[in-house]
Backbone as XML, in Angstrom:
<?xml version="1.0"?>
<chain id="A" units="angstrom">
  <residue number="1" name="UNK">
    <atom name="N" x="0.836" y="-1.184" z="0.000"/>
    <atom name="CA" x="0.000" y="0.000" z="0.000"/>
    <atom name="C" x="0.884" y="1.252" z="0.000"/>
  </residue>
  <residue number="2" name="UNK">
    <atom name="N" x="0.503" y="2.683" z="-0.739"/>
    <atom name="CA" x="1.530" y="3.305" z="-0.781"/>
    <atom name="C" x="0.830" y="4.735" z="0.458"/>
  </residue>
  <residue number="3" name="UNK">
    <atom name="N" x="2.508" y="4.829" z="0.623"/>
    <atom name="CA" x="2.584" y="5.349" z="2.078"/>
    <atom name="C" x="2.606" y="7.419" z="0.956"/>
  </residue>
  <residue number="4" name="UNK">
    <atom name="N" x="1.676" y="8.061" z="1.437"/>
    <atom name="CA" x="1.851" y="9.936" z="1.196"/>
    <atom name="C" x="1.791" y="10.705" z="2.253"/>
  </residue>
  <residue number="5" name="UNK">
    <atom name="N" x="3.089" y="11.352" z="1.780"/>
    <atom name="CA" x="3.410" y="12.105" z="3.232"/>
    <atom name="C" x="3.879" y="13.643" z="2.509"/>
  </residue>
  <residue number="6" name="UNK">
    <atom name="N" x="2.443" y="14.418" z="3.400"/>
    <atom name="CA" x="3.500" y="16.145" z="3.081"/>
    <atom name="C" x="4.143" y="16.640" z="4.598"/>
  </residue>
  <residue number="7" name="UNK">
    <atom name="N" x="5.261" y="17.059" z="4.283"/>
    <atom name="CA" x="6.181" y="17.469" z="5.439"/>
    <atom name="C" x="6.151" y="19.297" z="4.967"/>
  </residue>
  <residue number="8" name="UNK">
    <atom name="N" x="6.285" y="19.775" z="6.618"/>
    <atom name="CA" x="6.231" y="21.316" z="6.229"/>
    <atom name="C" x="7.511" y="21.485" z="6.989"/>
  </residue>
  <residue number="9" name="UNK">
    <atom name="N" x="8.478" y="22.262" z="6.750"/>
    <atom name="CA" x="9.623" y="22.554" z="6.973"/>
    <atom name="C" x="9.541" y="24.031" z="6.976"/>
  </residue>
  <residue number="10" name="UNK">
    <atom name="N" x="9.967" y="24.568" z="8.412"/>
    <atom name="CA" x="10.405" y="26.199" z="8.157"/>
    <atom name="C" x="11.803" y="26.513" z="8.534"/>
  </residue>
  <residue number="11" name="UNK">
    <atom name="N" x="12.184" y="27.510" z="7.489"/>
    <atom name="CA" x="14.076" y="28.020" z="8.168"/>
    <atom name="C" x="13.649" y="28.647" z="8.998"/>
  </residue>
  <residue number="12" name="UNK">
    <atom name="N" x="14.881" y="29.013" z="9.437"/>
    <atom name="CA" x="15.472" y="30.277" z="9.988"/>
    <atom name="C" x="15.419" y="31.469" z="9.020"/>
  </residue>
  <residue number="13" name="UNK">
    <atom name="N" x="15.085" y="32.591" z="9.269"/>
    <atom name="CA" x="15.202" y="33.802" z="7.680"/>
    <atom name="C" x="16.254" y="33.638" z="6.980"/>
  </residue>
  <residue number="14" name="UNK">
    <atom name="N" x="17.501" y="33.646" z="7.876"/>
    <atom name="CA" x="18.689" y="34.054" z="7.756"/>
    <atom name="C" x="19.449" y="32.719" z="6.977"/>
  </residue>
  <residue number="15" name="UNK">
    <atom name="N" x="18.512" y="31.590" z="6.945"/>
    <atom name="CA" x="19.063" y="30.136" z="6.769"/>
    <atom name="C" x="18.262" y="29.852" z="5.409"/>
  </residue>
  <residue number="16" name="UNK">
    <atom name="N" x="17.621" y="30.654" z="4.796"/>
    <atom name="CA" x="16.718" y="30.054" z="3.855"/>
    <atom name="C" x="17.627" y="29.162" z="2.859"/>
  </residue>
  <residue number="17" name="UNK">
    <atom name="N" x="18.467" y="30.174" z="1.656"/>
    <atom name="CA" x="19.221" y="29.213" z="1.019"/>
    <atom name="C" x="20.174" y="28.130" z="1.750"/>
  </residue>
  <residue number="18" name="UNK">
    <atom name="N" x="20.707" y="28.432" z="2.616"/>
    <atom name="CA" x="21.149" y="27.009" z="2.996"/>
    <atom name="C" x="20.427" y="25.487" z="3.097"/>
  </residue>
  <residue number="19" name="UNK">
    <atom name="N" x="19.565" y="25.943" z="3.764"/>
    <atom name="CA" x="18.800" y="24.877" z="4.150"/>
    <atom name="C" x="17.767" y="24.459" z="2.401"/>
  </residue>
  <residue number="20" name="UNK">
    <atom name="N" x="17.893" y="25.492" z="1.776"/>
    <atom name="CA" x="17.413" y="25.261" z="0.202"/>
    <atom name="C" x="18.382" y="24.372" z="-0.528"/>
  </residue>
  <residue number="21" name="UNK">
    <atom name="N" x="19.303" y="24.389" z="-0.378"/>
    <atom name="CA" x="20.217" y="23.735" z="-0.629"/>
    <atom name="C" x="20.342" y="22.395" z="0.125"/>
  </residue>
  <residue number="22" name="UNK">
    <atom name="N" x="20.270" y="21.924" z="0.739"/>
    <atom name="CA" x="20.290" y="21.041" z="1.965"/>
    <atom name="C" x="18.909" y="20.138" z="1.325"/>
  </residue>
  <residue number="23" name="UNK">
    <atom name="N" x="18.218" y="21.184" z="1.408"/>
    <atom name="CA" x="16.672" y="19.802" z="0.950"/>
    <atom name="C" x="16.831" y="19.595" z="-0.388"/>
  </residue>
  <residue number="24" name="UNK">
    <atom name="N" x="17.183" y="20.621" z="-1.577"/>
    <atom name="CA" x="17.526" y="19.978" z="-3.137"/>
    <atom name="C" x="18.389" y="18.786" z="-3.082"/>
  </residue>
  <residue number="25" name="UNK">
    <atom name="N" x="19.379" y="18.517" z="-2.482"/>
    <atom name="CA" x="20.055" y="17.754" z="-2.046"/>
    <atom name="C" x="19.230" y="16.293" z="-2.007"/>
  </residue>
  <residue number="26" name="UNK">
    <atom name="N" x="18.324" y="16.438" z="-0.814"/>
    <atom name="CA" x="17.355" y="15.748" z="-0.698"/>
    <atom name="C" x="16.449" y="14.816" z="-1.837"/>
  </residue>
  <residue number="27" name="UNK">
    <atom name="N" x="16.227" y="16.205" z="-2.897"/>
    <atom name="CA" x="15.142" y="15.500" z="-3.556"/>
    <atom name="C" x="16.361" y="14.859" z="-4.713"/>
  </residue>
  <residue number="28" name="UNK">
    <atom name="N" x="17.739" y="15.505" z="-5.030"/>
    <atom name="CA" x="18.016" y="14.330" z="-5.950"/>
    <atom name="C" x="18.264" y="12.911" z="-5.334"/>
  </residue>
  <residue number="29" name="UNK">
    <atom name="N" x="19.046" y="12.611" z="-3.973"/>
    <atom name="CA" x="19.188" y="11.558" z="-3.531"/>
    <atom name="C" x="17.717" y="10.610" z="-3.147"/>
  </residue>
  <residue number="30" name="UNK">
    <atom name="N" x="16.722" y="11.091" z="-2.945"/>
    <atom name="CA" x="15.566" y="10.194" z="-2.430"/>
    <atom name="C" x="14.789" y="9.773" z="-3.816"/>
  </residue>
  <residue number="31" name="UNK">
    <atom name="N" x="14.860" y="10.654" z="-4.877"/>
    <atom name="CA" x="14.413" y="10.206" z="-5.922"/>
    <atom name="C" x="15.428" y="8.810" z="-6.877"/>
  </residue>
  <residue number="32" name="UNK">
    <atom name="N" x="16.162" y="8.657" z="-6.575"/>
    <atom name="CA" x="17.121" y="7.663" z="-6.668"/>
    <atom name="C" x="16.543" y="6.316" z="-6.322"/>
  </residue>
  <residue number="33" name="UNK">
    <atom name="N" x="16.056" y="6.432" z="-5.223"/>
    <atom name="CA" x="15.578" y="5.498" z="-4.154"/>
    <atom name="C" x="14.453" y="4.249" z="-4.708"/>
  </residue>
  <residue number="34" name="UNK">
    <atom name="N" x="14.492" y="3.073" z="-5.081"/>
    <atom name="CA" x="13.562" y="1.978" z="-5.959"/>
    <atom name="C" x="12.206" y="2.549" z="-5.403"/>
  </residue>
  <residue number="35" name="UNK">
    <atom name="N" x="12.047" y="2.747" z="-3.844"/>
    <atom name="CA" x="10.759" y="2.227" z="-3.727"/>
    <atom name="C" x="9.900" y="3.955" z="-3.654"/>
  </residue>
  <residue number="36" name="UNK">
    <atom name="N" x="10.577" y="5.335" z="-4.291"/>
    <atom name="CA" x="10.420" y="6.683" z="-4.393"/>
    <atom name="C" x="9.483" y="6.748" z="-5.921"/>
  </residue>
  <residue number="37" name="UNK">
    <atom name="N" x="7.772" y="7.004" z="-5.292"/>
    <atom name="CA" x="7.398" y="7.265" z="-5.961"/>
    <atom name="C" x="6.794" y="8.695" z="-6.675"/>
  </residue>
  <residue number="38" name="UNK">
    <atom name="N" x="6.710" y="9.393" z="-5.812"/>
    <atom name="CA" x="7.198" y="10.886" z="-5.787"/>
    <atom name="C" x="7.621" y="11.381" z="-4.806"/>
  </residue>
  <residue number="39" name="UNK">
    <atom name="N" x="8.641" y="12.863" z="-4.881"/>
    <atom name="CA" x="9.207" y="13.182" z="-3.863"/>
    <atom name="C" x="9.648" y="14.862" z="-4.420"/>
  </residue>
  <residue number="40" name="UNK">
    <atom name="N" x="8.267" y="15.487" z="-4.447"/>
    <atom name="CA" x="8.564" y="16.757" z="-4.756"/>
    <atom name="C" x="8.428" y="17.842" z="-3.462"/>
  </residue>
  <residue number="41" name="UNK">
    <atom name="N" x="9.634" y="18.802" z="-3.790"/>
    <atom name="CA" x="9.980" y="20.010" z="-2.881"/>
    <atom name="C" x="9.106" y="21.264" z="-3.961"/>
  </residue>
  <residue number="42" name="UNK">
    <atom name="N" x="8.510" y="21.960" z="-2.408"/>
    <atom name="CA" x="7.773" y="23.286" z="-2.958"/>
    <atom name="C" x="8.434" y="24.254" z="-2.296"/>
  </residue>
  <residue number="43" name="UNK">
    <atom name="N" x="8.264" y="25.636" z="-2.498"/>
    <atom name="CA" x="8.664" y="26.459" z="-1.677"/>
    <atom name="C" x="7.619" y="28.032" z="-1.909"/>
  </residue>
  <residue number="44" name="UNK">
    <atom name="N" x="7.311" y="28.264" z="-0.273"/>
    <atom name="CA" x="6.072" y="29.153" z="-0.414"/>
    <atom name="C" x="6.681" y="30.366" z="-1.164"/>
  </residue>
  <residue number="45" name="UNK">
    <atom name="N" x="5.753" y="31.145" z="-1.929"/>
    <atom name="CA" x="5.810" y="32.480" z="-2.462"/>
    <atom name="C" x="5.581" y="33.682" z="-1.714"/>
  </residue>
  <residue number="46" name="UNK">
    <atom name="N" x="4.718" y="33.468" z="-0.612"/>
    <atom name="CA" x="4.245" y="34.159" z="0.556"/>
    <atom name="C" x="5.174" y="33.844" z="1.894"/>
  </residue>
  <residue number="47" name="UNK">
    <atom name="N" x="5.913" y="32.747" z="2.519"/>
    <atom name="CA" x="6.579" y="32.400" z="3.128"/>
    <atom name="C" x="7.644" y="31.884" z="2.229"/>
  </residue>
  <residue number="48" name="UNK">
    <atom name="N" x="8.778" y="32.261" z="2.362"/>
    <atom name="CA" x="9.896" y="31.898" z="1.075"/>
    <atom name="C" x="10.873" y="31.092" z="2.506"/>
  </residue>
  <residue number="49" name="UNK">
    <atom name="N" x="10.370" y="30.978" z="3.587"/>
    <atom name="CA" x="11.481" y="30.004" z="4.650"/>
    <atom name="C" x="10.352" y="28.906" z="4.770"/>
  </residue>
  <residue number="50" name="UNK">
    <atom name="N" x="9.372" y="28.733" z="3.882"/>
    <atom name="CA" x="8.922" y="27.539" z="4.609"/>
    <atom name="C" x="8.249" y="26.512" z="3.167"/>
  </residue>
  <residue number="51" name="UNK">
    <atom name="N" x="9.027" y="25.435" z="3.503"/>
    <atom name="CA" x="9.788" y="24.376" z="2.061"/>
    <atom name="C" x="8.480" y="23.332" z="2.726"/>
  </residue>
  <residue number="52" name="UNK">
    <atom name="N" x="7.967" y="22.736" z="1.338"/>
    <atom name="CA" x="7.050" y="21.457" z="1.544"/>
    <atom name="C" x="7.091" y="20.839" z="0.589"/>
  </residue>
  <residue number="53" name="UNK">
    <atom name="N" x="6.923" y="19.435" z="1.179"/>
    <atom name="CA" x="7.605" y="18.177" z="0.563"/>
    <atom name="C" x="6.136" y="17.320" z="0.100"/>
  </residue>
  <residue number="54" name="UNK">
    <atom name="N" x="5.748" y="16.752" z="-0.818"/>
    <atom name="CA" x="5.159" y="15.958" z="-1.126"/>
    <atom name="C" x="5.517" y="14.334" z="-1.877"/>
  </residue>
  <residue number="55" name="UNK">
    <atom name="N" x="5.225" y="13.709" z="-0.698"/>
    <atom name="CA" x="6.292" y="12.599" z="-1.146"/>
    <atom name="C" x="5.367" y="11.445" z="-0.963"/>
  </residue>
  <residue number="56" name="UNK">
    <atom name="N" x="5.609" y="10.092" z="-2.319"/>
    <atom name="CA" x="4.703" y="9.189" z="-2.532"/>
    <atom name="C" x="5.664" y="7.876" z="-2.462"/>
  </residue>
  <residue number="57" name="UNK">
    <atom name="N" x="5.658" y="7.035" z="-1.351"/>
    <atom name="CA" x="6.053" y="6.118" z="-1.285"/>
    <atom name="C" x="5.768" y="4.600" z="-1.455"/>
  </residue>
  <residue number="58" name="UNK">
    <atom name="N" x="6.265" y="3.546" z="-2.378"/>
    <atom name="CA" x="5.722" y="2.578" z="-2.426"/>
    <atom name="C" x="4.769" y="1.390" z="-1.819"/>
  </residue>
  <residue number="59" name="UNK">
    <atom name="N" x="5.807" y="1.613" z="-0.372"/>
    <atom name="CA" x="5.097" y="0.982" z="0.597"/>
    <atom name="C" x="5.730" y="1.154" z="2.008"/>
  </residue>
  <residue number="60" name="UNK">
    <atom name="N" x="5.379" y="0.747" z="3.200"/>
    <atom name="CA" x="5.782" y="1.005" z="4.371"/>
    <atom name="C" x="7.316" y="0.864" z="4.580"/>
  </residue>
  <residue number="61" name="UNK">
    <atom name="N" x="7.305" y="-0.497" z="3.827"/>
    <atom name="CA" x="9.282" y="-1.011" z="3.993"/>
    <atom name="C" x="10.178" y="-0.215" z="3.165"/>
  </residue>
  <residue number="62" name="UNK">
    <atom name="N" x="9.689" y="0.450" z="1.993"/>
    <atom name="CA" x="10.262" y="1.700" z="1.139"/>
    <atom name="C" x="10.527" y="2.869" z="1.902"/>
  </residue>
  <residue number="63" name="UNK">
    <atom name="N" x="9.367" y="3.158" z="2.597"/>
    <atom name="CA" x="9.654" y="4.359" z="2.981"/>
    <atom name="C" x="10.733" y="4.207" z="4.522"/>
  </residue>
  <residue number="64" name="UNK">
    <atom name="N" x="10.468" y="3.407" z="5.534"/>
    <atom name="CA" x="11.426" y="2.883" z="6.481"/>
    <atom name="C" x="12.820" y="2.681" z="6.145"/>
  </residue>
  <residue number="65" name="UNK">
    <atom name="N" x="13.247" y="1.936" z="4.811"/>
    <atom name="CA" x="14.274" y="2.030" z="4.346"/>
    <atom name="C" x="14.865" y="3.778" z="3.810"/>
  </residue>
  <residue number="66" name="UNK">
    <atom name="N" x="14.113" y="4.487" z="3.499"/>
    <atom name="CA" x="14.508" y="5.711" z="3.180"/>
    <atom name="C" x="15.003" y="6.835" z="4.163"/>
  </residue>
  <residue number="67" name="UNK">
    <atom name="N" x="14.242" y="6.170" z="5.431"/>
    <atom name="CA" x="14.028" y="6.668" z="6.547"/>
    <atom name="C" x="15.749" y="6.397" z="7.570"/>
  </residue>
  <residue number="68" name="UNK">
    <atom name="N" x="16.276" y="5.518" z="6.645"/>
    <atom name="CA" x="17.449" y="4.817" z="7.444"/>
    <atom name="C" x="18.667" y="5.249" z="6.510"/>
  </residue>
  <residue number="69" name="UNK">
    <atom name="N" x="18.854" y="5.855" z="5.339"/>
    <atom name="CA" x="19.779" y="6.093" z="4.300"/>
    <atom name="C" x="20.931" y="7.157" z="5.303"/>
  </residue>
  <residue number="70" name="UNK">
    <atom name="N" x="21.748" y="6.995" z="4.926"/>
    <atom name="CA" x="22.680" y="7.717" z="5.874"/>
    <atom name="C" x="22.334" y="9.321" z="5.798"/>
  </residue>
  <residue number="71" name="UNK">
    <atom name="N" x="22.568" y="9.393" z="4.021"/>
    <atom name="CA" x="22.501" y="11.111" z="3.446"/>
    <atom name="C" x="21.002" y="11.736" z="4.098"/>
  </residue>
  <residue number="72" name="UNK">
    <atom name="N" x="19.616" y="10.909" z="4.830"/>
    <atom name="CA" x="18.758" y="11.859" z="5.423"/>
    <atom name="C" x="19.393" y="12.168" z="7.315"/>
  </residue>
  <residue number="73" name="UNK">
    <atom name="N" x="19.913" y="10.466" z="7.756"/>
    <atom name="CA" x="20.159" y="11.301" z="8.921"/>
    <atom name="C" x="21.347" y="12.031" z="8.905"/>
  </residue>
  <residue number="74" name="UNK">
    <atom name="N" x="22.223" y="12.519" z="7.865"/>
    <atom name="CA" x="23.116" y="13.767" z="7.834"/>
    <atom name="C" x="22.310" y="14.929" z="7.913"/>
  </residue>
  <residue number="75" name="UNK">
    <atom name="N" x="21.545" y="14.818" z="6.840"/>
    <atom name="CA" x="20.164" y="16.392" z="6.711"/>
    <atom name="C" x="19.687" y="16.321" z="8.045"/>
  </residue>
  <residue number="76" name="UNK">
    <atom name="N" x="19.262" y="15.324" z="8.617"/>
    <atom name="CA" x="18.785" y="15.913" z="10.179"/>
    <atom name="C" x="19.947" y="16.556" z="11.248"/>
  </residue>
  <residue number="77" name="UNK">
    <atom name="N" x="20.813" y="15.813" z="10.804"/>
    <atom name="CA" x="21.946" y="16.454" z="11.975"/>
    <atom name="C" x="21.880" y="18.029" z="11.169"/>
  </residue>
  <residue number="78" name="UNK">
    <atom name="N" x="22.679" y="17.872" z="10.248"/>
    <atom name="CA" x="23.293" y="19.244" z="9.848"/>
    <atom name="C" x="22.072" y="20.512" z="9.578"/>
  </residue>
  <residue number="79" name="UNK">
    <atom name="N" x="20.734" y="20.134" z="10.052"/>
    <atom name="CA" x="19.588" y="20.819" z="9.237"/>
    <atom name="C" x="19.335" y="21.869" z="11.117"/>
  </residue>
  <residue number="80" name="UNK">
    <atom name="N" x="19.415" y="20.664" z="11.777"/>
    <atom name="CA" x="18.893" y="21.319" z="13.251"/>
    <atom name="C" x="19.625" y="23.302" z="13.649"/>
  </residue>
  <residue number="81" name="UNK">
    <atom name="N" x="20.273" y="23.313" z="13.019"/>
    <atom name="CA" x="20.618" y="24.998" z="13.407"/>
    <atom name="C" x="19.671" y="25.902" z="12.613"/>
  </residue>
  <residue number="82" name="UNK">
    <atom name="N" x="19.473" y="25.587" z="11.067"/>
    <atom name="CA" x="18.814" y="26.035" z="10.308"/>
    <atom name="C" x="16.862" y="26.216" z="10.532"/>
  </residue>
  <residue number="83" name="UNK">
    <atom name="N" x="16.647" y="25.386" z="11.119"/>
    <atom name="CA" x="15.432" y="25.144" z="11.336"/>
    <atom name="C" x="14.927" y="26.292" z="12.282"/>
  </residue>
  <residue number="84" name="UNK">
    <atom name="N" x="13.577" y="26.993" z="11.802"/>
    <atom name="CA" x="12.816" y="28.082" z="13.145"/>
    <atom name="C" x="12.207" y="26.999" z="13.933"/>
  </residue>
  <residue number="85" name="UNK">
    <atom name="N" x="12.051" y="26.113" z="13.677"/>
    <atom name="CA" x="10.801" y="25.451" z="14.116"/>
    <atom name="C" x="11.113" y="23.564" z="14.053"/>
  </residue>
  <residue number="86" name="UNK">
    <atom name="N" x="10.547" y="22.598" z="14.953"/>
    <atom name="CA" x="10.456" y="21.124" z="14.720"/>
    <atom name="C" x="9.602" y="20.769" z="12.943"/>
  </residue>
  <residue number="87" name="UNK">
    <atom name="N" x="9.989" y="20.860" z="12.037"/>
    <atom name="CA" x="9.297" y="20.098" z="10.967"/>
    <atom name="C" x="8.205" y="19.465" z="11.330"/>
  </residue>
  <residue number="88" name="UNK">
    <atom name="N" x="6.837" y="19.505" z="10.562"/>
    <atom name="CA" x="5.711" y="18.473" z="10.643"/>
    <atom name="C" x="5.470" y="18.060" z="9.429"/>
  </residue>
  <residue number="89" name="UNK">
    <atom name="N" x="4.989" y="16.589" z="10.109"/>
    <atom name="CA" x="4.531" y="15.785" z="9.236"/>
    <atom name="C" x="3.624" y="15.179" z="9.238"/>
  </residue>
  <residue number="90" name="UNK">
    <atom name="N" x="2.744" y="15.487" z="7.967"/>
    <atom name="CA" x="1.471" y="14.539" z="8.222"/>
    <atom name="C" x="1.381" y="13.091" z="7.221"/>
  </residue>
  <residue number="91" name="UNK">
    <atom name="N" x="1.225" y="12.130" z="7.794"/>
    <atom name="CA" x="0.529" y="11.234" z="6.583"/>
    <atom name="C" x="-0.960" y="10.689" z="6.034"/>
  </residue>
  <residue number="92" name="UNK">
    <atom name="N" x="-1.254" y="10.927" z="4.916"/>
    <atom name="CA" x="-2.302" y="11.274" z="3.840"/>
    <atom name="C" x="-2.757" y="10.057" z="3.078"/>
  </residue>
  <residue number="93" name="UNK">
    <atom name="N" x="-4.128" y="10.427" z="2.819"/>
    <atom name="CA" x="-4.711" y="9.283" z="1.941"/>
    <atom name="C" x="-5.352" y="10.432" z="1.063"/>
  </residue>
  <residue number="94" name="UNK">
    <atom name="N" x="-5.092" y="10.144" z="-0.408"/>
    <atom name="CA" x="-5.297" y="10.571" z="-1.349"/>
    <atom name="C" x="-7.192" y="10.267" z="-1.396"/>
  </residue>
  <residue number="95" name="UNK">
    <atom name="N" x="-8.045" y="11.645" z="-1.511"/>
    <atom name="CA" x="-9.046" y="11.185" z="-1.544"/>
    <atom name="C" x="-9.766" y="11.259" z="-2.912"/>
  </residue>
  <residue number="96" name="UNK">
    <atom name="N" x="-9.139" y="11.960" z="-3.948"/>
    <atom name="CA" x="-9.733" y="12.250" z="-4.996"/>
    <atom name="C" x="-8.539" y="12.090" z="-6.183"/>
  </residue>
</chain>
């Protein structure tokens, strides 16, 4: 069953491109990934520090495995200064 998850991410003001950089990063390495069935980065026009992820995963063991890749827990270490805020995440069932 496939696992959809949007994540909302906010910088720091002062951190925007970094941390823009940091999640592009992101979307080329996770799109790599067998069981990555989408994994697109947005970034608000109205909030330009706060990045959202829409990401479609194959199945539970896809996304757990993605969840374990070294290059995301680097982005968590190296992301925590950059961040205003804890990231949320919700997971979604496509209703339409």
């Amino acid at each position: 069953m496939q696992i959809n998850l949007t994540v909302i991410i906010k910088s720091k003001l002062e951190s925007i491109e970094t941390l823009k950089s940091l999640l592009l990063d992101l979307v080329q390495n996770s799109t790599k990934e067998a069981a990555c069935i989408q994994y697109d980065l947005h970034q608000s026009k109205d909030q330009p520090n706060t990045f959202i992820f829409h990401e479609i995963w194959e199945n539970q063991n896809g996304l757990d495995n993605h969840n374990q890749q070294l290059y995301l827990q680097s982005f968590f270490e190296n992301s925590k200064s950059l961040l205003q805020e804890t990231p949320i995440l919700y997971k979604t069932e496509k209703l339409g």
